[in-house]
C-alpha positions in Angstrom: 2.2 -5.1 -9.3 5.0 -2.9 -10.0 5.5 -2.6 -6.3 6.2 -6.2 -5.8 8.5 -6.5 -8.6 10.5 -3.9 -7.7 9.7 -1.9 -5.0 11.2 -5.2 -2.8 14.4 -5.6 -4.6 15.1 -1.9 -4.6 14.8 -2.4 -0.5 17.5 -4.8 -0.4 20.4 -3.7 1.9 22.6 -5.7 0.2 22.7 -4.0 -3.1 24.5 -0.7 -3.1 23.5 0.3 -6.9 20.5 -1.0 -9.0 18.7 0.8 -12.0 15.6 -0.3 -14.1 16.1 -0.1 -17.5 13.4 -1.8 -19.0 9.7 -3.3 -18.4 8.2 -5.3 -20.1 4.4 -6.7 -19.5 2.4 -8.7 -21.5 -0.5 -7.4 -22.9 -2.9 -10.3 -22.0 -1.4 -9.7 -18.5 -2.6 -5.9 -18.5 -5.8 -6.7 -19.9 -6.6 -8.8 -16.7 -7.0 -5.5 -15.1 -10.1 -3.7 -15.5 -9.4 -0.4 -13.4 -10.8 0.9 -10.5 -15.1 0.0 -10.2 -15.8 4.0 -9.9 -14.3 7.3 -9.8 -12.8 9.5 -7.0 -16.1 11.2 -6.6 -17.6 8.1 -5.4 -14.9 8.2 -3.1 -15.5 11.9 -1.8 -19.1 11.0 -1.5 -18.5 7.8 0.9 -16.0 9.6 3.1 -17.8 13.5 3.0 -14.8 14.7 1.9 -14.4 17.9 -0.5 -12.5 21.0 -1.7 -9.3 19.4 -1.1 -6.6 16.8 -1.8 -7.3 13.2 0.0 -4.3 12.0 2.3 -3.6 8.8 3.1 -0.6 6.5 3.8 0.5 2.8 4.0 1.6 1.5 6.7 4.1 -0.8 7.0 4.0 -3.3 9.0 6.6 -5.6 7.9 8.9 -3.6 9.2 8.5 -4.8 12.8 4.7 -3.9 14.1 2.8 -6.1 15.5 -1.0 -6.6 14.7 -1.9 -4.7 18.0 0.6 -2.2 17.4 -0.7 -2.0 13.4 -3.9 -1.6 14.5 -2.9 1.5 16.8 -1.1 3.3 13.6 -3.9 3.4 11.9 -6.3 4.6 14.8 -3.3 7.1 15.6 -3.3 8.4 11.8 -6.7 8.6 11.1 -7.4 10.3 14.1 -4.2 12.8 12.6 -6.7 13.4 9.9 -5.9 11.5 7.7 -8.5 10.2 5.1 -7.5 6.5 4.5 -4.5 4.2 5.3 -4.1 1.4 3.3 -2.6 -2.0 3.8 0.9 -3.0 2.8 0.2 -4.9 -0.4 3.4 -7.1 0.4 2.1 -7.7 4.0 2.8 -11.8 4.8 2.5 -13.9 7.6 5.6 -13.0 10.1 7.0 -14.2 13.4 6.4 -10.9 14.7 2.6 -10.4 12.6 0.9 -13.4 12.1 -1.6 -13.2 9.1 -4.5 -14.7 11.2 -3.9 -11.7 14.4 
């Protein structure tokens, strides 16, 4: 959530100087999220992975990809060893990405 709200107006090119001073979020709002179903062992246990820190990245494809070229990142990191990618949680339809591809 906090991406959304201001991880995309931070990104504007357009502003040359922005600071966020205050948050405010409704407690009926938080209390819509429940937190995550498990823990991170569950996670180490479905991807065999232990002893160490898990990496992963988002790709982004918004920034120009398209869905062939998406899919290639992530084969491309995960074969880098990485652990997981994630998708973007802004990702939208796009001339260049179209939801459905």
């Amino acid at each position: 959530m906090f991406t959304s709200i201001v991880g995309n107006v931070f990104g504007f090119k357009a502003l040359r100087a922005l600071r966020l001073e205050d948050l405010r979020i409704p407690v009926a709002y938080v209390k819509t999220f429940e937190g995550p179903p498990h823990g991170i062992q569950v996670e180490r246990d479905k991807l065999n992975k232990y002893g160490r820190p898990l990496l992963g990245c988002t790709i982004k494809p918004k920034l120009g990809l398209s869905a062939k070229n998406y899919g290639r990142a992530c084969y491309e990191c995960l074969r880098g060893g990485l652990d997981f990618t994630k998708d973007d949680e802004n990702v939208n339809s796009q001339p260049f990405m179209r939801w459905r591809d």
